[in-house]
C-alpha positions in Angstrom: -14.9 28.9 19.1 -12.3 27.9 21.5 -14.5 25.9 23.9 -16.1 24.3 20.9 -12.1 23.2 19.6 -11.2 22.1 23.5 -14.3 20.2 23.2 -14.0 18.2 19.9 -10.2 17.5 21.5 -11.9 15.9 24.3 -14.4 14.3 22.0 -11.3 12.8 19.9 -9.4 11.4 23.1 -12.3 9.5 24.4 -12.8 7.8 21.3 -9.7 6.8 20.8 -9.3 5.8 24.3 -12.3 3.2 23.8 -10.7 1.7 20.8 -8.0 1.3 22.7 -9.8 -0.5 25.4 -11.8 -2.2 22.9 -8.8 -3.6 21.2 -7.2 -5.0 24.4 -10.5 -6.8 25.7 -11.2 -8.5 22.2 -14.2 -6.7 21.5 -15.4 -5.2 17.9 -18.1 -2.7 17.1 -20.1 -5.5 15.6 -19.5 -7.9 18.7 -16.9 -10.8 18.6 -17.4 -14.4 16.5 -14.5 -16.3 18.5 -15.2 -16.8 22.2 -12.7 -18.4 24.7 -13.0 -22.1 24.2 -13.8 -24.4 26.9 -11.4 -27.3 28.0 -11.9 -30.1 25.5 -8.8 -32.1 26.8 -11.6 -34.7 28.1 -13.2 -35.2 24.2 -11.9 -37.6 21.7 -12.3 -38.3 18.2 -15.2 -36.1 16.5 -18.2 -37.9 15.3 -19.6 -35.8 12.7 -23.3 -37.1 11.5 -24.1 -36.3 8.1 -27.9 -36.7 6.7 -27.9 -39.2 3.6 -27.6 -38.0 -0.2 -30.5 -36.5 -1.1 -31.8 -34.9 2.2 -32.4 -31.4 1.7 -31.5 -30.6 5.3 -27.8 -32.1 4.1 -27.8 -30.4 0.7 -28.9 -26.9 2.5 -26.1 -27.5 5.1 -23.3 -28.4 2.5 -24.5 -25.2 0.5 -24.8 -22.4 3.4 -20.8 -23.7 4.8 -19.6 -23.9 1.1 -18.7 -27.9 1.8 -18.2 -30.5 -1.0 -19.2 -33.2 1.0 -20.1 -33.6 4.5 -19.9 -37.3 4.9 -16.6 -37.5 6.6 -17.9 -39.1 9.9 -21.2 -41.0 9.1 -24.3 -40.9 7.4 -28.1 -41.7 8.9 -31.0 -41.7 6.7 -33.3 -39.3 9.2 -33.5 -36.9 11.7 -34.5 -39.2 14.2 -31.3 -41.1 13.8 -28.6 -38.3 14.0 -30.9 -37.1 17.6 -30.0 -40.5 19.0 -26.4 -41.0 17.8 -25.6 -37.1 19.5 -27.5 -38.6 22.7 -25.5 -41.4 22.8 -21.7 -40.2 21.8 -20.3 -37.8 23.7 -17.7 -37.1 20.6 -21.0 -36.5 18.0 -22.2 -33.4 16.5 -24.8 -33.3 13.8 -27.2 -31.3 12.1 -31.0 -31.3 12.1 -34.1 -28.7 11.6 -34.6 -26.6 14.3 -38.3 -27.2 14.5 -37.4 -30.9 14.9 -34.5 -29.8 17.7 -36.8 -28.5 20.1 -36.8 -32.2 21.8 -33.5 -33.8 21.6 -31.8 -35.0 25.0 -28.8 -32.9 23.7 -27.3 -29.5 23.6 -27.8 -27.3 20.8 -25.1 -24.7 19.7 -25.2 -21.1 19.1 -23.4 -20.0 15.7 -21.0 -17.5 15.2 -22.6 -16.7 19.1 -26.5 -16.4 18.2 -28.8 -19.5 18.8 -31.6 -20.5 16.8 -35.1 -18.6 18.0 -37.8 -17.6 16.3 -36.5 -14.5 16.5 -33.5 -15.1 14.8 -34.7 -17.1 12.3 -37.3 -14.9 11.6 -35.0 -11.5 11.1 -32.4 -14.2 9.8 -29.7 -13.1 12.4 -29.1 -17.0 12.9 -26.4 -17.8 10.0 -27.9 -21.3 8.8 -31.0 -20.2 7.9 -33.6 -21.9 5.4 -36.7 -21.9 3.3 -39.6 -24.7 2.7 -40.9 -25.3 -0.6 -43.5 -26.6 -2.1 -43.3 -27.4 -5.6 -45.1 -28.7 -8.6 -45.1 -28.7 -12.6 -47.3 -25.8 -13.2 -50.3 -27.1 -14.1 -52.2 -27.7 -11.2 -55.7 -29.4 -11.1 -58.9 -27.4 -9.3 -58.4 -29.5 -5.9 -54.6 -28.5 -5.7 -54.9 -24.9 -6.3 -57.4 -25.0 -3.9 -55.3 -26.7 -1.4 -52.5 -24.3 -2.5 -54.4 -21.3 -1.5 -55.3 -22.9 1.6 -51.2 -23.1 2.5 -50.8 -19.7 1.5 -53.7 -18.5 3.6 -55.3 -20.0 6.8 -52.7 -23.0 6.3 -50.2 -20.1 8.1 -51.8 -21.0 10.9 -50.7 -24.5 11.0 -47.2 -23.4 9.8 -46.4 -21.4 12.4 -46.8 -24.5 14.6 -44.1 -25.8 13.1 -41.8 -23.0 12.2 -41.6 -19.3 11.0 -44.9 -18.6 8.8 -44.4 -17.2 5.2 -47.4 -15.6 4.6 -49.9 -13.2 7.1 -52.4 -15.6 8.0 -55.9 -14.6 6.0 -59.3 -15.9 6.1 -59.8 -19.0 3.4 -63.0 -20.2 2.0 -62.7 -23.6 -0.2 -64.1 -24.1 -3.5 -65.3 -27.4 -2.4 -63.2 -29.2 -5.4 -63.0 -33.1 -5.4 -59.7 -35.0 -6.0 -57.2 -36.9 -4.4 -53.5 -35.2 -3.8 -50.3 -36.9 -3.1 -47.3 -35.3 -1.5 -43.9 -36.5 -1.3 -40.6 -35.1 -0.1 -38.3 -34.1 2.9 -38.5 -35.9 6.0 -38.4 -32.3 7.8 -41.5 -31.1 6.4 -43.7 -34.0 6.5 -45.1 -33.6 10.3 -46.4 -29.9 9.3 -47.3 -30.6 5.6 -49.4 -34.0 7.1 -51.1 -31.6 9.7 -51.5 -28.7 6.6 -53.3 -31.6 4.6 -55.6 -33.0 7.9 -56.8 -29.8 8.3 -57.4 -28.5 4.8 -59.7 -31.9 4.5 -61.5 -30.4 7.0 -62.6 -27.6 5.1 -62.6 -29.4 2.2 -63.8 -33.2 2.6 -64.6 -33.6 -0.9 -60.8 -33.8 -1.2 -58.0 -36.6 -0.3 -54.8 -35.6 0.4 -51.5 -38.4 0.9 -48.8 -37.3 2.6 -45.8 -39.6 1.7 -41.7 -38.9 3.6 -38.7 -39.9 1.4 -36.2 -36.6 1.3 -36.5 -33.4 -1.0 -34.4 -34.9 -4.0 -36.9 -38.2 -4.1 -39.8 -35.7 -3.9 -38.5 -33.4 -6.7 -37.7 -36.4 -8.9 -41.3 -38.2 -8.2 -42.9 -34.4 -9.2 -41.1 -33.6 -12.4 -42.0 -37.2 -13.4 -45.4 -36.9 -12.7 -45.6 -39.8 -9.6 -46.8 -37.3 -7.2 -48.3 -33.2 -7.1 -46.2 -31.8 -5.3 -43.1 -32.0 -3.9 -42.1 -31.0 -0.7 -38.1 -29.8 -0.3 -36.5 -28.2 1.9 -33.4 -26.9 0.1 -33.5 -24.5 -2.6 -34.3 -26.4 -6.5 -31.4 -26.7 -8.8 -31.3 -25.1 -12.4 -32.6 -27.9 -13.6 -34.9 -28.4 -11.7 -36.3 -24.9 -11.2 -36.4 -24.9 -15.0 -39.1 -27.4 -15.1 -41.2 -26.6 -11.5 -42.8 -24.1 -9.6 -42.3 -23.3 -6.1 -43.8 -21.5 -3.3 -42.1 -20.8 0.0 -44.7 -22.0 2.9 -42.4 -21.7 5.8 -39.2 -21.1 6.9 -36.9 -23.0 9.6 -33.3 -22.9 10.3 -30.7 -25.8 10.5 -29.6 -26.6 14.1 -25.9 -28.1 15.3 -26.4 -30.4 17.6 -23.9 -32.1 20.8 -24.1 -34.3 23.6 -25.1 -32.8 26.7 -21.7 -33.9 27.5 -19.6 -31.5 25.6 -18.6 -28.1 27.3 -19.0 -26.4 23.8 -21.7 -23.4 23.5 -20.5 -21.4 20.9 -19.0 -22.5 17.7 -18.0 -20.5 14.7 -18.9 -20.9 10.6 -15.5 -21.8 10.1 -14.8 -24.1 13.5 -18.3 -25.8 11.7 -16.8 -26.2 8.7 -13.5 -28.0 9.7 -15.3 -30.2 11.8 -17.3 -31.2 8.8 -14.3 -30.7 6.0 -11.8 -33.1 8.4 -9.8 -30.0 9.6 -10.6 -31.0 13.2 -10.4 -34.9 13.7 -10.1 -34.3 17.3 -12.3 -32.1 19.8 -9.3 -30.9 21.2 -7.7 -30.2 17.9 -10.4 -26.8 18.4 -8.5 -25.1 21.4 
């Protein structure tokens, strides 16, 4: 009994000791967000690039930091655009899919100190996280169910090209249905939906599919008025809308912040994020 006391004494000490040293070095059971900043003294005026109204990618963004608006710097109509204003301005940080990140000339940030991965994305460990949709009104013709299942199925094959598949990828045999389809939505999307619908044709060649890139709220709009079948989005539907459509989830990315390969940063915070969005932090200095 009295070794068993001595010993839980011991036990008692230790622990304490290591929250001691634990609380001197910074560091927390469940690791630390904030991380010593780099000198910034050499940055200037922060460039934030926001995607235009409408873009799913900007409504996703807006809704996972809890921002009114992210406009406070300026707005690009694509992803291609807010890739080469980060390459060229040292001061610019922006916001794009991952799966569309992979390429860019500049740096891309970790978040709250994880970086997008498949990994991370996949056991959602990376904080800006994200679904794609397809949707539609419900009542779909013989060709679009078919295509549907397709998606679901061996499409996942395709899918996981692109980004993190939603579905185990199954064996798929098509019902041969004849029709034409037409597709319309976010920008992000429309490289792996296009290659979803070239290969499905394959299997299918009674069927023609149109793949057509505006942004998620133009696709939604052009659905639940009956211009298109489906609508590719990805942000989550509104009320409203998800009153009136279907969805399926056929994949799922992640938004990645983007810098010039210029700027020290590796690491920034949700809430560094936010103010550099929100007009907090005019200045890249205005972080230290």
């Amino acid at each position: 009994m009295q070794y068993k006391m001595v010993k839980k004494k011991n036990i008692r000490k230790s622990a304490l000791l290591l929250i001691m040293i634990m609380l001197a070095t910074g560091i927390t059971a469940c690791g630390t967000e904030e991380e010593p900043l780099p000198d910034l003294s050499a940055m200037g005026a922060v460039t934030a690039v926001s995607r235009e109204e409408g873009s799913g990618t900007r409504a996703e963004f807006e809704n996972l930091l809890k921002l009114p608006e992210s406009d406070t710097g300026i707005v690009v109509d694509s992803t291609e655009k807010v890739l080469k204003k980060v390459e060229e301005d040292k001061n610019a940080v922006g916001y794009v899919a991952y799966s569309s990140a992979t390429d860019t000339n500049g740096k891309i940030l970790q978040i709250n100190g994880v970086l997008p991965s498949e990994k991370t994305i996949d056991n959602n460990s990376y904080p800006l996280c994200r679904d794609y949709y397809l949707a539609y009104n419900g009542e779909l013709t013989d060709v679009e169910q078919d295509f549907l299942t397709y998606v679901k199925s061996k499409g996942q094959d395709i899918v996981k090209q692109y980004c993190i598949q939603a579905d185990s990828t199954t064996t798929f045999l098509s019902d041969k249905s004849e029709g034409k389809i037409l597709i319309e939505g976010s920008t992000s999307m429309e490289p792996m939906v296009k290659a979803l619908a070239d290969d499905y044709q394959k299997q299918n060649p009674n069927a023609e599919i149109e793949v057509k890139a505006t942004d998620s709220s133009r696709g939604i709009t052009a659905v639940i008025s009956g211009e298109c079948d489906f609508a590719m989005s990805s942000r989550e539907l509104k009320d409203y809308e998800a009153e009136l459509l279907e969805t399926k989830v056929i994949g799922k990315d992640a938004i990645a912040i983007v810098i010039n390969e210029e700027n020290p940063l590796e690491n920034l915070t949700i809430k560094q994020l936010t103010g550099l969005y929100n007009g907090t932090y005019k200045n890249w200095d205005d972080l230290s």
